[in-house]
C-alpha positions as CSV (number, residue, x, y, z in Angstrom):
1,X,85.0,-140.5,-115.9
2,X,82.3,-138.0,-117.5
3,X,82.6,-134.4,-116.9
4,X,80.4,-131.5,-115.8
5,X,79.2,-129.3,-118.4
6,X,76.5,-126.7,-119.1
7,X,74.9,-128.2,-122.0
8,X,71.8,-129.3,-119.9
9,X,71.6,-125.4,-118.1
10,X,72.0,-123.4,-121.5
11,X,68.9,-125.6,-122.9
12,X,66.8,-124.7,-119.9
13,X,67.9,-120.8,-120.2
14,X,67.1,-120.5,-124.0
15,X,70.4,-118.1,-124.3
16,X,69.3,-115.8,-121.0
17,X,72.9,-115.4,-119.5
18,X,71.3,-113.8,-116.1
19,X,69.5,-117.5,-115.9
20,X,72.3,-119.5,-115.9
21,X,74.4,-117.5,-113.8
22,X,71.2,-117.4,-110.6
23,X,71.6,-120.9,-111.5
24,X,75.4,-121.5,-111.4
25,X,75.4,-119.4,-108.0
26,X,72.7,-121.6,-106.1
27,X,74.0,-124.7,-107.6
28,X,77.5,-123.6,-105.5
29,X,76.1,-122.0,-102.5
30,X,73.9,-125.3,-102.2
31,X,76.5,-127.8,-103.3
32,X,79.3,-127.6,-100.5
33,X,76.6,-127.6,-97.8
34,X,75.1,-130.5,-99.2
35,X,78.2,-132.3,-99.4
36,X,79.1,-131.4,-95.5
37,X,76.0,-133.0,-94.6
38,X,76.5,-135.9,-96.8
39,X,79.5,-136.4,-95.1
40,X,78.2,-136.1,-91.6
41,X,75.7,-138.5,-92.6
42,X,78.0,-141.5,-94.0
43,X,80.0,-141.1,-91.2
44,X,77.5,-141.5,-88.7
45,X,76.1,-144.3,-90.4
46,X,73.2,-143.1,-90.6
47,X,71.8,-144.6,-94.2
48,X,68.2,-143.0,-94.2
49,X,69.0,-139.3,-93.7
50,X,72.4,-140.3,-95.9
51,X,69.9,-141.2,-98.5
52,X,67.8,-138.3,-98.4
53,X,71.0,-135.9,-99.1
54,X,71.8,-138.0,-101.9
55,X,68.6,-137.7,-103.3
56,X,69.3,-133.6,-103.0
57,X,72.3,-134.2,-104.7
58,X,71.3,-136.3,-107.5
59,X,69.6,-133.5,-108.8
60,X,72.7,-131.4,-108.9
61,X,74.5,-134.4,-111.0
62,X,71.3,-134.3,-113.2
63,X,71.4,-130.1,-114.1
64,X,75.3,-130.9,-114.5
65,X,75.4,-133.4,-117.5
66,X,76.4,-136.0,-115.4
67,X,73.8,-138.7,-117.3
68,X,76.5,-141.4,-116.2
69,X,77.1,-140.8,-112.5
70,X,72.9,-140.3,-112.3
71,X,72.7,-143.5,-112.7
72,X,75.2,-144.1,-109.8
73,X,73.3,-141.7,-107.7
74,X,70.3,-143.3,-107.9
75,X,71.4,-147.1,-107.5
76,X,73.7,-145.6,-104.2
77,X,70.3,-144.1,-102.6
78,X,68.9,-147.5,-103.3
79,X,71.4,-149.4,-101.8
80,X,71.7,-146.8,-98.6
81,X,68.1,-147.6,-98.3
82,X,68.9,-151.3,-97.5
83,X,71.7,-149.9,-95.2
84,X,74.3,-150.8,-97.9
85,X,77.4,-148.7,-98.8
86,X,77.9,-150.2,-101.9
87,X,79.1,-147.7,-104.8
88,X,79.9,-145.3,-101.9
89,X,83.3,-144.9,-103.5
90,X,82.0,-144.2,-106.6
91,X,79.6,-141.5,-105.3
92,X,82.5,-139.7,-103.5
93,X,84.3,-139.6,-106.7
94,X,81.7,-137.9,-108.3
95,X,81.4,-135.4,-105.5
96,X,84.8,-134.3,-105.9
97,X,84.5,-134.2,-109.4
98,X,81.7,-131.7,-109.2
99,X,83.4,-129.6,-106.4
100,X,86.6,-129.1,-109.2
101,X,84.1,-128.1,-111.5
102,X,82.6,-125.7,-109.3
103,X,85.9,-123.9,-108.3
104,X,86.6,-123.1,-112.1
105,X,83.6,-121.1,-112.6
């Protein structure tokens, strides 16, 4: 599976270092609470306000480099929509992938 990275942040800073890192810091103040509430969510079955945290959280995937598991984002917000779990696995995977990420910076 495809990897975080910073390419996407360091084209948006132009080089400003103090940039990234506001960046980097809301990205994991924001991330774990997002996550929590995700979780809360899915567990509850409740697909609509599941949807809307994915949507939050597809953004993160986006500003991460994570072109790939975008894609998954999106088509698991669709499917929550219609009350479906499908690719739910696939999602999760991706969450935990970003939370390593985020405790090696």
């Amino acid at each position: 599976m495809e990897q975080p990275n910073m390419i996407y942040i360091k084209s948006l800073s132009g080089g400003d270092k103090s940039f990234e890192e506001k960046l980097f810091a809301i990205i994991k103040s924001e991330f774990p609470t997002e996550q929590q509430i995700y979780l809360n969510h899915i567990e509850a079955q409740n697909y609509q306000l599941t949807a809307e945290i994915v949507h939050k959280l597809k953004h993160k995937i986006s500003i991460l480099g994570l072109k790939k598991s975008y894609k998954i984002a999106v088509e698991f917000e669709n499917n929550l929509l219609d009350e479906s779990t499908a690719l739910q696995e696939e999602f999760e995977s991706i969450l935990l992938i970003i939370t390593n990420f985020l405790k090696q910076l």
